[in-house]
N, CA, C and O atoms as a GROMACS GRO file, in nm:
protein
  584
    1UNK      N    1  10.459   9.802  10.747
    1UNK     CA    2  10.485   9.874  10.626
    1UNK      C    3  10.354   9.886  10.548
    1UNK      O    4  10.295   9.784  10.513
    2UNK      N    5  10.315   9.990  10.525
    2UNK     CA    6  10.180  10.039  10.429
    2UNK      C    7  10.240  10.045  10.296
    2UNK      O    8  10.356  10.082  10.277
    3UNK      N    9  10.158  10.006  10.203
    3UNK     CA   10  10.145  10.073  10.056
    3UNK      C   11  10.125  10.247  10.018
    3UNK      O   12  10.098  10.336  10.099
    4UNK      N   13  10.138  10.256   9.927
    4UNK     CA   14  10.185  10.462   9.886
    4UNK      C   15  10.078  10.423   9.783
    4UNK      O   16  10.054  10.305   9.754
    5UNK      N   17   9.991  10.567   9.708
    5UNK     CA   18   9.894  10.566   9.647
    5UNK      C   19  10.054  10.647   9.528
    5UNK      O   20  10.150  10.699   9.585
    6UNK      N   21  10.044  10.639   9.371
    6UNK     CA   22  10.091  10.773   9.298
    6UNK      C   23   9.955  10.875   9.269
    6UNK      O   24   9.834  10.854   9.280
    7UNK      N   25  10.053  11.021   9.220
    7UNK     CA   26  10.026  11.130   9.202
    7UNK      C   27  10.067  11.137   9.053
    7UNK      O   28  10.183  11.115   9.018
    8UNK      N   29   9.986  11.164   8.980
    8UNK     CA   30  10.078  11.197   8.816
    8UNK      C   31  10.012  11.338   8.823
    8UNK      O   32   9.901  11.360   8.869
    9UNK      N   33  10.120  11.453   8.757
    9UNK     CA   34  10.131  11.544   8.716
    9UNK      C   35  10.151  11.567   8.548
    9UNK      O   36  10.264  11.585   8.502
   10UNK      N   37  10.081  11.565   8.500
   10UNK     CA   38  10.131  11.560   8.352
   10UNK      C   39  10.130  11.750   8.305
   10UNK      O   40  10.170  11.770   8.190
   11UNK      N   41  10.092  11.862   8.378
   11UNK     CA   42  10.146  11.974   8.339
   11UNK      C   43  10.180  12.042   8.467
   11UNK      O   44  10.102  12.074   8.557
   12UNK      N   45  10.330  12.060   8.462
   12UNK     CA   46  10.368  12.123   8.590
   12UNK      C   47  10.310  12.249   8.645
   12UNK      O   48  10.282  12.346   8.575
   13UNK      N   49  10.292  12.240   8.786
   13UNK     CA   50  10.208  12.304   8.823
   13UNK      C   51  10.249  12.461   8.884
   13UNK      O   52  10.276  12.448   9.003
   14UNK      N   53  10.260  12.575   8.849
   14UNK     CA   54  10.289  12.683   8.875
   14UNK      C   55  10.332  12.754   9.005
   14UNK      O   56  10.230  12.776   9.070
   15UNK      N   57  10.417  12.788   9.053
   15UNK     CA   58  10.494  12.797   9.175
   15UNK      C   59  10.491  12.640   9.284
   15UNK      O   60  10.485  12.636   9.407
   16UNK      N   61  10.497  12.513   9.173
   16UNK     CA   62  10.439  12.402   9.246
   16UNK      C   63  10.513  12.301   9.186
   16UNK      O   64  10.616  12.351   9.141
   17UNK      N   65  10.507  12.170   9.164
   17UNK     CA   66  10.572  12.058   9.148
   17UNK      C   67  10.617  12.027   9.016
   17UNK      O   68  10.516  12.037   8.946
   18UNK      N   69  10.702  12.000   8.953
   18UNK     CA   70  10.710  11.958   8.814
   18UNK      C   71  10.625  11.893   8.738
   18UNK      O   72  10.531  11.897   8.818
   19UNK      N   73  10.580  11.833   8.642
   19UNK     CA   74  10.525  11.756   8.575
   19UNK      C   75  10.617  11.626   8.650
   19UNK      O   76  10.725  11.625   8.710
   20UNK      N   77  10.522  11.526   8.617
   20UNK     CA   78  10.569  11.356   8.670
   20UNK      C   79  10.521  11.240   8.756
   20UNK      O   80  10.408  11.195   8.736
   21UNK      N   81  10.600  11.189   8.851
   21UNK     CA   82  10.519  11.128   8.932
   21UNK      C   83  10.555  11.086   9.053
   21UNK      O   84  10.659  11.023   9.070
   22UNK      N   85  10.484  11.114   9.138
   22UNK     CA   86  10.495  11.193   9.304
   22UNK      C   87  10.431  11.007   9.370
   22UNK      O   88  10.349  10.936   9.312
   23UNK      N   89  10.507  10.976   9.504
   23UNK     CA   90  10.408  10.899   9.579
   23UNK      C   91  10.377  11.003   9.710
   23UNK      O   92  10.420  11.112   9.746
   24UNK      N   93  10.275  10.902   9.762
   24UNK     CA   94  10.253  10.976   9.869
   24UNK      C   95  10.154  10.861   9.965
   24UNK      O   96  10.101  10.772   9.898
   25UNK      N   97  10.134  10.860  10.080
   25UNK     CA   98  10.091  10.787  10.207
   25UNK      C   99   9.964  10.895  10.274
   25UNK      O  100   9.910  10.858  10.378
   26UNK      N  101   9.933  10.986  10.230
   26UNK     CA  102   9.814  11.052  10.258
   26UNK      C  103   9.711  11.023  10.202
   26UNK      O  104   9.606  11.086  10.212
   27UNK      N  105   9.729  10.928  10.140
   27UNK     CA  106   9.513  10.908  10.055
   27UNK      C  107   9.491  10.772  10.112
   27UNK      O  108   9.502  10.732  10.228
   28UNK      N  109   9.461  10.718  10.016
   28UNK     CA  110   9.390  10.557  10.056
   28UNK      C  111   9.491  10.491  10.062
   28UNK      O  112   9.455  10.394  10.128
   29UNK      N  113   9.617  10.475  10.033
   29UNK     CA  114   9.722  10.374  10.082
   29UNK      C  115   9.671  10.200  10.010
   29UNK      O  116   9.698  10.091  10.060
   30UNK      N  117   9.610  10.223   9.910
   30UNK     CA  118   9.588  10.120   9.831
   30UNK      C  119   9.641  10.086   9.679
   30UNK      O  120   9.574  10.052   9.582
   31UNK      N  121   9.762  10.104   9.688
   31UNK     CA  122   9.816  10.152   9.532
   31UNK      C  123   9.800  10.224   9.416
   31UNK      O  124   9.872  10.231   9.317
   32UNK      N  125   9.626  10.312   9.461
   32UNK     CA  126   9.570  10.361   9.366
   32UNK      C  127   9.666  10.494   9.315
   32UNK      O  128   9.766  10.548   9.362
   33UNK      N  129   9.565  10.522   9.170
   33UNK     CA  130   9.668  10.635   9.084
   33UNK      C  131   9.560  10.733   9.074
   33UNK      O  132   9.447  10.722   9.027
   34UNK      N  133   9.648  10.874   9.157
   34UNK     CA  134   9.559  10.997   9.126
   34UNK      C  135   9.597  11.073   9.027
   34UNK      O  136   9.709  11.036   8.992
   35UNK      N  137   9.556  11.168   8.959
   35UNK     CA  138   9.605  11.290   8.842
   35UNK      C  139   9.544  11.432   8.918
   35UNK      O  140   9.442  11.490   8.956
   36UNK      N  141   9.657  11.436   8.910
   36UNK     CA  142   9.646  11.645   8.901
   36UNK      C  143   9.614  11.699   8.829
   36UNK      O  144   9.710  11.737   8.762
   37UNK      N  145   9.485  11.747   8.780
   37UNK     CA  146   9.475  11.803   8.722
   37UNK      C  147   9.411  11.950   8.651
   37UNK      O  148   9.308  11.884   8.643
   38UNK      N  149   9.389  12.032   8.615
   38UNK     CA  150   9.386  12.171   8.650
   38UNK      C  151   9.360  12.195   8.793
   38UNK      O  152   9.246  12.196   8.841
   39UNK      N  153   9.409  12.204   8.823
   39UNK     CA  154   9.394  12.255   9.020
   39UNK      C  155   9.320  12.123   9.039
   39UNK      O  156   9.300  12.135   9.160
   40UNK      N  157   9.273  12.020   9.011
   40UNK     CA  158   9.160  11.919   9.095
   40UNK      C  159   9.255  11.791   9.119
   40UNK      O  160   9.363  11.792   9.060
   41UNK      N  161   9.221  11.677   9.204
   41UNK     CA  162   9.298  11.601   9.227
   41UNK      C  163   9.172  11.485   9.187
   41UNK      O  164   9.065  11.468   9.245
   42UNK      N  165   9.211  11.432   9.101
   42UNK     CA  166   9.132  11.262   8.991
   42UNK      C  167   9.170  11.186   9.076
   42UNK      O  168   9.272  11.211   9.140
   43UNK      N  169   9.078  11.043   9.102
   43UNK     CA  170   9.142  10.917   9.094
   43UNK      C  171   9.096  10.872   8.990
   43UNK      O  172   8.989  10.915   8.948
   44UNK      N  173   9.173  10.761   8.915
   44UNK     CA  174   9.191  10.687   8.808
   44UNK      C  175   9.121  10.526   8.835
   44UNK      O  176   9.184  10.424   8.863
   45UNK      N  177   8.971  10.540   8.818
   45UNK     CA  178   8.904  10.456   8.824
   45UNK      C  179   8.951  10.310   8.767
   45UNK      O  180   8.996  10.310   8.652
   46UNK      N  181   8.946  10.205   8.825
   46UNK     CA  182   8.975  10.082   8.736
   46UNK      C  183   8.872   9.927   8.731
   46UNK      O  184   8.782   9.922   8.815
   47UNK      N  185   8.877   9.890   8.701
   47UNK     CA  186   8.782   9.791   8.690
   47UNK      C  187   8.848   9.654   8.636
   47UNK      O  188   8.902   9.641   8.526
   48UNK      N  189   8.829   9.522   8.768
   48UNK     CA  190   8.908   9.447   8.746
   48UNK      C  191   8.819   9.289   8.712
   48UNK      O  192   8.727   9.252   8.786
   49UNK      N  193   8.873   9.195   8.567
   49UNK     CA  194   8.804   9.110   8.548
   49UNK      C  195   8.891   8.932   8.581
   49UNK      O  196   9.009   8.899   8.568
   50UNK      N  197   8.813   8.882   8.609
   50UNK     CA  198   8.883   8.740   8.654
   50UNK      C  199   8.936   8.698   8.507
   50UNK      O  200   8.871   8.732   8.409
   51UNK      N  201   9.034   8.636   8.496
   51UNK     CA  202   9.082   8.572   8.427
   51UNK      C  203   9.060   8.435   8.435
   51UNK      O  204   9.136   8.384   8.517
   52UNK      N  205   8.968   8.337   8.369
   52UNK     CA  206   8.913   8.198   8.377
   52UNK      C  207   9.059   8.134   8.365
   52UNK      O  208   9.143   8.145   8.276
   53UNK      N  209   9.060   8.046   8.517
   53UNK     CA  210   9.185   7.941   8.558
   53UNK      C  211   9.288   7.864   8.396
   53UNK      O  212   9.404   7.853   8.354
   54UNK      N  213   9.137   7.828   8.354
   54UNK     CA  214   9.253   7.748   8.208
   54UNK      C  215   9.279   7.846   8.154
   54UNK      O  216   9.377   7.795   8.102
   55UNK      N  217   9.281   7.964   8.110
   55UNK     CA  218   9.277   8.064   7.988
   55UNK      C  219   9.429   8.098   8.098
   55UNK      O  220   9.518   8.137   8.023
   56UNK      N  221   9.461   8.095   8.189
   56UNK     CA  222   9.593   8.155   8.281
   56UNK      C  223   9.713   8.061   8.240
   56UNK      O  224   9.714   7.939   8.224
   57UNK      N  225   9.837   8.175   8.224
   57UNK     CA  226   9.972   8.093   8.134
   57UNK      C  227  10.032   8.099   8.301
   57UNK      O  228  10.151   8.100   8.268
   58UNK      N  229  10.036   8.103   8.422
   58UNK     CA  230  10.070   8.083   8.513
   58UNK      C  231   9.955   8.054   8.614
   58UNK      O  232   9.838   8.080   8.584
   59UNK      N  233   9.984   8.009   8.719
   59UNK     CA  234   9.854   7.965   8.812
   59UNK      C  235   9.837   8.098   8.914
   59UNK      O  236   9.727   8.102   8.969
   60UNK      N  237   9.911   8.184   8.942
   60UNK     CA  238   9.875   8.250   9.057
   60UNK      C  239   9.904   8.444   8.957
   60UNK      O  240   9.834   8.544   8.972
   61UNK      N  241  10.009   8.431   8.881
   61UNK     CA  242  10.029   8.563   8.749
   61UNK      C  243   9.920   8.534   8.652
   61UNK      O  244   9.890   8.420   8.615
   62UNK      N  245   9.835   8.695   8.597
   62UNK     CA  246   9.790   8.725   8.549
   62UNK      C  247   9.649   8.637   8.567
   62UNK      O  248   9.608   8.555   8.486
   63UNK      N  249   9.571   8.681   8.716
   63UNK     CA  250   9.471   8.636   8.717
   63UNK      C  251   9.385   8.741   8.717
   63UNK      O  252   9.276   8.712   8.766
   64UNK      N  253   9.397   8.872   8.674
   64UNK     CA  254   9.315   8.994   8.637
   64UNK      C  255   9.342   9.084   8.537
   64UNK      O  256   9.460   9.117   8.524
   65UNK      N  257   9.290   9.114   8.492
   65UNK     CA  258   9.298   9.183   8.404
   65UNK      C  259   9.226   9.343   8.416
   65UNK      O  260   9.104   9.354   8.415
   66UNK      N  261   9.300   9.440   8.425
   66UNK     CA  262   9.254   9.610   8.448
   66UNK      C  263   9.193   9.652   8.361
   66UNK      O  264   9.207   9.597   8.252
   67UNK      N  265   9.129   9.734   8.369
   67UNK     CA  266   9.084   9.806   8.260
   67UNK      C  267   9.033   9.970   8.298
   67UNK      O  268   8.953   9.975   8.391
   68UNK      N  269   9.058  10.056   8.258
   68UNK     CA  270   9.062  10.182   8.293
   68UNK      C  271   8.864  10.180   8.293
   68UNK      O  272   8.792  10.094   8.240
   69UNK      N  273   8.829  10.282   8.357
   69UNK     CA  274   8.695  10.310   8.352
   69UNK      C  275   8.626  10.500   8.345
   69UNK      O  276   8.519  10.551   8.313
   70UNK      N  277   8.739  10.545   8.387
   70UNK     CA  278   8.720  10.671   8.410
   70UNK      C  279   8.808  10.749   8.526
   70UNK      O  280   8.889  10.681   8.590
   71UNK      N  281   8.796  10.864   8.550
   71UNK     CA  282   8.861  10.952   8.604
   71UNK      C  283   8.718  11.017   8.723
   71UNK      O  284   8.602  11.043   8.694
   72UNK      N  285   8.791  11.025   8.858
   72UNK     CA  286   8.681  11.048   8.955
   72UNK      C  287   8.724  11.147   9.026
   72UNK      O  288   8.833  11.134   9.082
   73UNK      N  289   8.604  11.342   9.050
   73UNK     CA  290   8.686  11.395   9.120
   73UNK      C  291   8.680  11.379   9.269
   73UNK      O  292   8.569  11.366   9.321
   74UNK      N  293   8.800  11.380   9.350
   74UNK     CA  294   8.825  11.346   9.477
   74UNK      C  295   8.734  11.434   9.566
   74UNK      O  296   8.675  11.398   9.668
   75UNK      N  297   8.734  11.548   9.513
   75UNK     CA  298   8.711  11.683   9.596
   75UNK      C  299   8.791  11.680   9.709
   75UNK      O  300   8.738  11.714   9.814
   76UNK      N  301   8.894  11.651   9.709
   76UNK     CA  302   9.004  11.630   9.839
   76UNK      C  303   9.006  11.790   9.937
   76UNK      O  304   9.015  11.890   9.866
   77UNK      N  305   9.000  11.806  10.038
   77UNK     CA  306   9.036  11.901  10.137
   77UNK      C  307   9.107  11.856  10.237
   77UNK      O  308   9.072  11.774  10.322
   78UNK      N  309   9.281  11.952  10.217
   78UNK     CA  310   9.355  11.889  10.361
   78UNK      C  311   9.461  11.915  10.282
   78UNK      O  312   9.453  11.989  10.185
   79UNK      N  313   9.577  11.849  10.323
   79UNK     CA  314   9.760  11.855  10.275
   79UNK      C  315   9.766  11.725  10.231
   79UNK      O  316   9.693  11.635  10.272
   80UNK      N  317   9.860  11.712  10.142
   80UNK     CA  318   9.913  11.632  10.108
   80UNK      C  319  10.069  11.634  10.081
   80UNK      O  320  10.109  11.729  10.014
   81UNK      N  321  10.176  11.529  10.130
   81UNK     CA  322  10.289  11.514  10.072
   81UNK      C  323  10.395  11.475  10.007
   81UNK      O  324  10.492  11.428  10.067
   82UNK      N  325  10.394  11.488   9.865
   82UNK     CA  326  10.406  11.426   9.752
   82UNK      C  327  10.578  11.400   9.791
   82UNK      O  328  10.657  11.485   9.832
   83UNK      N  329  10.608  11.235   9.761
   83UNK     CA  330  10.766  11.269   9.672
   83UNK      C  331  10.768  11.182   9.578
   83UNK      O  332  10.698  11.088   9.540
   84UNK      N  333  10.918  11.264   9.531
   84UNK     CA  334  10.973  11.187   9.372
   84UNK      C  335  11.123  11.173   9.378
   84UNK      O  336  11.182  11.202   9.482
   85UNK      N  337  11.169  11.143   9.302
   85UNK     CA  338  11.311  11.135   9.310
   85UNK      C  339  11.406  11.233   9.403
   85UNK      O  340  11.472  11.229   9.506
   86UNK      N  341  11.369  11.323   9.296
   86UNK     CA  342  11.437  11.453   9.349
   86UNK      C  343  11.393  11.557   9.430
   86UNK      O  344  11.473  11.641   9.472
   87UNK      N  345  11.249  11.561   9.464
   87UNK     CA  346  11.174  11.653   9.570
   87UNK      C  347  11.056  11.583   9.638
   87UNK      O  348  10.974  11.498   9.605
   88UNK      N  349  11.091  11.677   9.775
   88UNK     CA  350  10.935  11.635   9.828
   88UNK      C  351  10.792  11.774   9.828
   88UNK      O  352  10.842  11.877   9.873
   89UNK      N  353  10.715  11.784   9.808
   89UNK     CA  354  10.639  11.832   9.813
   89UNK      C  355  10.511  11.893   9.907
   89UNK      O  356  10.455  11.783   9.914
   90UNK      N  357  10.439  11.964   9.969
   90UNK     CA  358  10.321  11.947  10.044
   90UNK      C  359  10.259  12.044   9.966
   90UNK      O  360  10.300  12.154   9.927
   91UNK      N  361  10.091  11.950   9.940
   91UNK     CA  362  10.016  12.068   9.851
   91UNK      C  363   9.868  12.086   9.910
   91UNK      O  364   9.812  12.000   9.979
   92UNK      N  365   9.848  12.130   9.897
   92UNK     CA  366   9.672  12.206  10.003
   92UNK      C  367   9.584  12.238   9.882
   92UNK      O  368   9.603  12.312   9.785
   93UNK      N  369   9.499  12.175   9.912
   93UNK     CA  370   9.368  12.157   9.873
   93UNK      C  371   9.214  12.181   9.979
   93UNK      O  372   9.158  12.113  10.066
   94UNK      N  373   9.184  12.329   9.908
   94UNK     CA  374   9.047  12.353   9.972
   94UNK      C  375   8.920  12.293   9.899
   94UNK      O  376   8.918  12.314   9.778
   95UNK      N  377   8.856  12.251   9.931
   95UNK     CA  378   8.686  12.276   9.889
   95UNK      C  379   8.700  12.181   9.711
   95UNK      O  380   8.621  12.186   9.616
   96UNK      N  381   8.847  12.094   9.726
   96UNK     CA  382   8.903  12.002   9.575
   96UNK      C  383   8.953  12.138   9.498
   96UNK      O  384   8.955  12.114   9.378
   97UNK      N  385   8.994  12.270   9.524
   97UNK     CA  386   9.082  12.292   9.462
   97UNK      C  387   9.193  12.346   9.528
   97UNK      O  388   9.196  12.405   9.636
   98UNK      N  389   9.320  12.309   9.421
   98UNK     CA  390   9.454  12.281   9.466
   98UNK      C  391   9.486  12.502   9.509
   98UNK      O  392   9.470  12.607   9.446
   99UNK      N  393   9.525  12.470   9.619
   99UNK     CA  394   9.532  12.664   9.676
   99UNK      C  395   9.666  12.694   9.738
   99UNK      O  396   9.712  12.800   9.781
  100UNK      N  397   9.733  12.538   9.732
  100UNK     CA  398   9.874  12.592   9.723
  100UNK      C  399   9.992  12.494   9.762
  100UNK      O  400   9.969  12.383   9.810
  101UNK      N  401  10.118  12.542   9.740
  101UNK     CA  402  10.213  12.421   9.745
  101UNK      C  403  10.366  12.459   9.775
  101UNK      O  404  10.418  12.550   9.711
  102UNK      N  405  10.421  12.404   9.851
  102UNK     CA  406  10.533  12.420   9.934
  102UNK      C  407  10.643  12.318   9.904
  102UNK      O  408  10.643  12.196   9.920
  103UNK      N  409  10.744  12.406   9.853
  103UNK     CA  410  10.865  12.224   9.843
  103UNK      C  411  10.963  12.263   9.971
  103UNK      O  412  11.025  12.362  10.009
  104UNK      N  413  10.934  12.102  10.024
  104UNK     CA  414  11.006  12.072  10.173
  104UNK      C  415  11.126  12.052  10.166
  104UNK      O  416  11.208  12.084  10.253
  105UNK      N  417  11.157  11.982  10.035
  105UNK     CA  418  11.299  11.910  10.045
  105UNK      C  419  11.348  11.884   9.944
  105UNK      O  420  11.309  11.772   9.912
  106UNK      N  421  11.417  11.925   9.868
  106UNK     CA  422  11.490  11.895   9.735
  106UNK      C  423  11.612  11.804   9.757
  106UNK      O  424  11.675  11.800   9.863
  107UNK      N  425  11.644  11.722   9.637
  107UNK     CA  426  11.765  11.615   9.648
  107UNK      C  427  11.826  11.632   9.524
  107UNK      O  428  11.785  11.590   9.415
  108UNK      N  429  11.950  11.710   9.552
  108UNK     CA  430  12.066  11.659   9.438
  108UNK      C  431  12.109  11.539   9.404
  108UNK      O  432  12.224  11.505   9.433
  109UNK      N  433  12.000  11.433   9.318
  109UNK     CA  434  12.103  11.289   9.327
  109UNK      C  435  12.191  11.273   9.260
  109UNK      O  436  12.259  11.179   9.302
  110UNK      N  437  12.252  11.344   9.119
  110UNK     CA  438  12.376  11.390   9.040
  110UNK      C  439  12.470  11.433   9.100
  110UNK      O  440  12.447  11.536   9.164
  111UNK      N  441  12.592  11.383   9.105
  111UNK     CA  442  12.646  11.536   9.168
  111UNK      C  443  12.756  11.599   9.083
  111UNK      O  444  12.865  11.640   9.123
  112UNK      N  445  12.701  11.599   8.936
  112UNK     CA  446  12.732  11.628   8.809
  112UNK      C  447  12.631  11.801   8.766
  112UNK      O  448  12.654  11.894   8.689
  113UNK      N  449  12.484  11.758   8.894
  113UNK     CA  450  12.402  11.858   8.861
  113UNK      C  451  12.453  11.962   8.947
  113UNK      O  452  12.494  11.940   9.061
  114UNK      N  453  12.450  12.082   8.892
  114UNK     CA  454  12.447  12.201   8.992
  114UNK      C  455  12.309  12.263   9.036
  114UNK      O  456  12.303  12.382   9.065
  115UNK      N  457  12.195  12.179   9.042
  115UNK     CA  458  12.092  12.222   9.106
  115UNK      C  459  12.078  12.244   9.225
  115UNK      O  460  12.135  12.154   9.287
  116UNK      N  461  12.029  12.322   9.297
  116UNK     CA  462  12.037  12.329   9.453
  116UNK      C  463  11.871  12.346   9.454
  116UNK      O  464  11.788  12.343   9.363
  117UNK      N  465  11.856  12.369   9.629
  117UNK     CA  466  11.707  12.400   9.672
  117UNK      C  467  11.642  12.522   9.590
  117UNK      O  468  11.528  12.523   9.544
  118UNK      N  469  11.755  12.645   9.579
  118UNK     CA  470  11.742  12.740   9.551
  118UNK      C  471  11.677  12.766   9.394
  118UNK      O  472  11.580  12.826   9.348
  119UNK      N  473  11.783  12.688   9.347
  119UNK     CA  474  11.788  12.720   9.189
  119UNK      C  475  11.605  12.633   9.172
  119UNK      O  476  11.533  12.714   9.112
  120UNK      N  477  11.539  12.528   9.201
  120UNK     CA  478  11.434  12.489   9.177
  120UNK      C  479  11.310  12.574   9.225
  120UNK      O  480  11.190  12.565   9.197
  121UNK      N  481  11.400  12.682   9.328
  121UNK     CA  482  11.251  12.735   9.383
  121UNK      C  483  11.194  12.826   9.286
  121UNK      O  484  11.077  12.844   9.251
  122UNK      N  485  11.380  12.915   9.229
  122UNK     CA  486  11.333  13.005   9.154
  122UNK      C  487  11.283  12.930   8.954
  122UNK      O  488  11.230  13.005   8.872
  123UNK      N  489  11.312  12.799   8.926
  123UNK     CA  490  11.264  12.753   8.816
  123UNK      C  491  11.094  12.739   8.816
  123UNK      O  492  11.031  12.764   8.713
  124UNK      N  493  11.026  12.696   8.942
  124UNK     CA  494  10.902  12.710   8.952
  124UNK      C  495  10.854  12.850   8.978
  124UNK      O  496  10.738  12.871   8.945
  125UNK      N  497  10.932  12.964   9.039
  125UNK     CA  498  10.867  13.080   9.022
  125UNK      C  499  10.882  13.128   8.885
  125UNK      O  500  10.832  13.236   8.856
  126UNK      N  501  10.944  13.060   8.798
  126UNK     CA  502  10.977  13.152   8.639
  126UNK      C  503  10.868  13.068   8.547
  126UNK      O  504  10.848  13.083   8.426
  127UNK      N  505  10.807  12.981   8.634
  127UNK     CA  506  10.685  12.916   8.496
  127UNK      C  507  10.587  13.001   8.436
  127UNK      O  508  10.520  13.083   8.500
  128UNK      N  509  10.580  12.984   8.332
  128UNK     CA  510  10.498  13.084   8.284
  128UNK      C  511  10.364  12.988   8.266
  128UNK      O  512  10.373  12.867   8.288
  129UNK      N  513  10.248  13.044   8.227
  129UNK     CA  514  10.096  13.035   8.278
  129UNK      C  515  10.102  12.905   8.130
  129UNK      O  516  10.025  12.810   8.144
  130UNK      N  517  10.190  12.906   7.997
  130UNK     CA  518  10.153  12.800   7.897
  130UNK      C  519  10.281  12.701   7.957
  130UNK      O  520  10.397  12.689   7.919
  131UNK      N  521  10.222  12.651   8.044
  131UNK     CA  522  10.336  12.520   8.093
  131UNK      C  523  10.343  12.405   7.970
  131UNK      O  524  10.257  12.390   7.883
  132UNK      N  525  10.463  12.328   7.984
  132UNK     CA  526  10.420  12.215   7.900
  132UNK      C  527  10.350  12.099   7.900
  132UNK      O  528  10.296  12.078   8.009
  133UNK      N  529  10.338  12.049   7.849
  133UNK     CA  530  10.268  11.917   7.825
  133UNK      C  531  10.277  11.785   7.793
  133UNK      O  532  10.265  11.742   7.678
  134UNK      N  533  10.305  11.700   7.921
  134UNK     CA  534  10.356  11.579   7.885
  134UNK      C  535  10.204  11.465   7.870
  134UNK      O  536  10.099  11.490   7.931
  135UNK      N  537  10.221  11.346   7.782
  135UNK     CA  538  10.099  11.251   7.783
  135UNK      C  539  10.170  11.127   7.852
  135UNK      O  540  10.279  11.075   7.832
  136UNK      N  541  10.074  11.102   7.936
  136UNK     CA  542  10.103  10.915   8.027
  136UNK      C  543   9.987  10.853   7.928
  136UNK      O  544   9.874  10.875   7.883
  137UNK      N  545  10.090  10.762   7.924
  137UNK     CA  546   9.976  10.666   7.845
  137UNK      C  547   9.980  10.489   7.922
  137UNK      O  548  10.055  10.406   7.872
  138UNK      N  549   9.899  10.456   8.034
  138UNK     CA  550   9.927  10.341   8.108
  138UNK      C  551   9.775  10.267   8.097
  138UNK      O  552   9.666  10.321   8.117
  139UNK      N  553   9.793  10.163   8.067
  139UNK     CA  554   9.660  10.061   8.037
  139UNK      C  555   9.543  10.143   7.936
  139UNK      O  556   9.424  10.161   7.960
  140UNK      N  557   9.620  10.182   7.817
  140UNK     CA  558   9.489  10.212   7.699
  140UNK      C  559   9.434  10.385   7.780
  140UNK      O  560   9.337  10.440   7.728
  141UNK      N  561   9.502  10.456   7.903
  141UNK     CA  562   9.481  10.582   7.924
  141UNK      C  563   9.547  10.657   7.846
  141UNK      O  564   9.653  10.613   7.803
  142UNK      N  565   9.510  10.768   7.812
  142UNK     CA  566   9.602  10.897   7.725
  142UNK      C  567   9.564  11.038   7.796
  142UNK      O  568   9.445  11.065   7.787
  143UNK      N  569   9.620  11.104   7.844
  143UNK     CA  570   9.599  11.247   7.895
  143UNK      C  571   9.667  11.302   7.812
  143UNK      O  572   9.786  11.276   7.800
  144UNK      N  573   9.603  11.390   7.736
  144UNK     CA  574   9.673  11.532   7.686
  144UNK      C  575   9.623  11.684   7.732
  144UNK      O  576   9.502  11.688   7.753
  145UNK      N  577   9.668  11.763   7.744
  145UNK     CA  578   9.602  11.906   7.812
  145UNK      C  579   9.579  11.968   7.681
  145UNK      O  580   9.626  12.082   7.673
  146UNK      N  581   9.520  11.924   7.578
  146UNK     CA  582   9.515  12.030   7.449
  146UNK      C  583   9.357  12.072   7.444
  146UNK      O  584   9.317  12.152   7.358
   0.00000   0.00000   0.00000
């Protein structure tokens, strides 16, 4: 069993994935966190410090401490295949920019929702170009698209 890297989307991406957060087994397979962002694919740099043995309220928990450092672009070229709850994804990336994206598999997990494959294909073809804008805010990070 391998580890999954995430994908955050914080503005959904136009005939392409919702805003949110996608795993996926195509990058480094080291728990790391990428961002989508205008067409480019980030990793989310981190930087990790020892926690001195006495200063630790458990012996083996909280012997590091993260700290964000920056955002790095991948320049990724190739496919990738994102999932999330409710969809799976494959998105292509030339030359690090994102050139296009395919949903493989949608999942009704409600079955209160009347969403189908259909109805999501045509909600991502009706996005219009001012998508919205969600902020992640995880270890002192803030993304906003303003």
């Amino acid at each position: 069993m391998s580890l999954f890297d995430t994908i955050e989307i914080a503005t959904s991406v136009k005939n392409g994935p919702r805003s949110g957060e996608y795993q996926t087994k195509d990058l480094d397979n080291c728990m790391d966190t990428y961002m989508l962002h205008n067409d480019r694919l980030y990793k989310r740099l981190i930087k990790y410090t020892v926690v001195p043995t006495e200063q630790r309220k458990h012996p083996l928990l909280g012997s590091l401490i993260p700290t964000f450092i920056g955002l790095a672009d991948t320049d990724y070229h190739g496919y990738i295949t994102m999932y999330s709850a409710d969809s799976t994804w494959k998105i292509k990336f030339t030359d690090g920019e994102l050139v296009g994206s395919e949903l493989i598999e949608f999942f009704a997990n409600d079955p209160d929702r009347e969403d189908s494959l259909q109805d999501c294909k045509v909600d991502c073809e009706n996005q219009d170009d001012d998508n919205e804008t969600y902020e992640f805010n995880y270890n002192n990070w803030e993304y906003n698209n303003e």
